[in-house]
Residue frames relative to the residue before (quaternion, step in Angstrom):
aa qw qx qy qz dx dy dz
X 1.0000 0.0000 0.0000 0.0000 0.00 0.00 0.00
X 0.5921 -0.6053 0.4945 0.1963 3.39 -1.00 1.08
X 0.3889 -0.6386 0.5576 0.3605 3.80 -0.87 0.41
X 0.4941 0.5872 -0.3907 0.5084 4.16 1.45 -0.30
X 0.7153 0.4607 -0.2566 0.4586 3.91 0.82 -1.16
X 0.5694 0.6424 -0.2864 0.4256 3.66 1.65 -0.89
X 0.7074 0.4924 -0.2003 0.4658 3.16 0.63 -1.54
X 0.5776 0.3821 -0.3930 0.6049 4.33 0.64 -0.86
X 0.6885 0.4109 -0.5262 0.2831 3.71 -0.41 -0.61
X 0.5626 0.6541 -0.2810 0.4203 3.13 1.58 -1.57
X 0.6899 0.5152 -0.1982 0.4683 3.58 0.63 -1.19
X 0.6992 0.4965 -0.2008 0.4736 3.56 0.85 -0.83
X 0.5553 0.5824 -0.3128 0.5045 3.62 1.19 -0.78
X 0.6825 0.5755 -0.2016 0.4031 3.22 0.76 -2.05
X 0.6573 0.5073 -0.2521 0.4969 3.84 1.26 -0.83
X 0.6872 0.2847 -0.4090 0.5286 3.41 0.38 -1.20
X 0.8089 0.3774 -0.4028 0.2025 4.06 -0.30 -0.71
X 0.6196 0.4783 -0.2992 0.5457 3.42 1.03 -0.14
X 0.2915 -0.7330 0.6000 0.1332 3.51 -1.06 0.92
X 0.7000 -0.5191 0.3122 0.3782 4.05 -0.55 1.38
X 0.0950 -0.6328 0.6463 0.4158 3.60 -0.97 -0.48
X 0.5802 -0.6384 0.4271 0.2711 3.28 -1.56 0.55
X 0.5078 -0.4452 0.5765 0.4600 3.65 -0.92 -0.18
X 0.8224 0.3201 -0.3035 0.3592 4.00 -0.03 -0.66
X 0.4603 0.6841 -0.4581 0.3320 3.80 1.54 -0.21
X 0.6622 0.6560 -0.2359 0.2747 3.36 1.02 -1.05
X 0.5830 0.4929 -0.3785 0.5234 3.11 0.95 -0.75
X 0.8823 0.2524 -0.3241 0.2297 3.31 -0.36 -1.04
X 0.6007 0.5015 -0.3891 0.4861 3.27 1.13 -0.11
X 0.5306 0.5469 -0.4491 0.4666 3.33 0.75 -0.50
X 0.6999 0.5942 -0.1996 0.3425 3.83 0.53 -1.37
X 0.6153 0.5547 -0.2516 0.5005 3.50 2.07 -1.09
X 0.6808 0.4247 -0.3993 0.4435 3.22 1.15 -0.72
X 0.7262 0.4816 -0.4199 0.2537 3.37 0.50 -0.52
X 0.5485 0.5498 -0.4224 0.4674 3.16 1.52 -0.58
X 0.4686 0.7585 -0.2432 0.3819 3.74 1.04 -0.43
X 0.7950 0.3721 -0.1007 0.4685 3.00 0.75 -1.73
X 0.5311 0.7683 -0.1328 0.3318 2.98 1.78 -0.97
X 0.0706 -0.8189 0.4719 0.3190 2.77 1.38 -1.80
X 0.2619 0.7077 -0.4031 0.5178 3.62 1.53 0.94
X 0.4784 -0.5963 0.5824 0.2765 3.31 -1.75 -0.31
X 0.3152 -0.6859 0.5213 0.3981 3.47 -0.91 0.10
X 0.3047 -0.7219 0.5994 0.1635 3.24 -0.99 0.58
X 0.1811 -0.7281 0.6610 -0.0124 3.69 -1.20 0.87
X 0.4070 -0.6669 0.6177 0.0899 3.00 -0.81 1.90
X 0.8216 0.1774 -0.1488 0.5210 4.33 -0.02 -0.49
X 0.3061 -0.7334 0.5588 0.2370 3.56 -0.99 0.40
């Protein structure tokens, strides 16, 4: 096996077992940590 045939399988595995992050996860988790790191609250713009 080629080190080219290694690397797609490698790449292809890495896809099917892992589910994408989203574009909208970030924020709020991102925002907990800071409120975290912060030692703050998180605030929530909608209920």
């Amino acid at each position: 096996m080629t080190s080219k045939q290694r690397f797609i399988k490698s790449i292809v595995a890495t896809a099917q077992s892992e589910a994408p992050v989203m574009p909208w996860a970030r924020g709020a988790r991102r925002q907990a940590f800071i409120a975290k790191r912060n030692g703050g609250f998180l605030l929530k713009k909608s209920a």
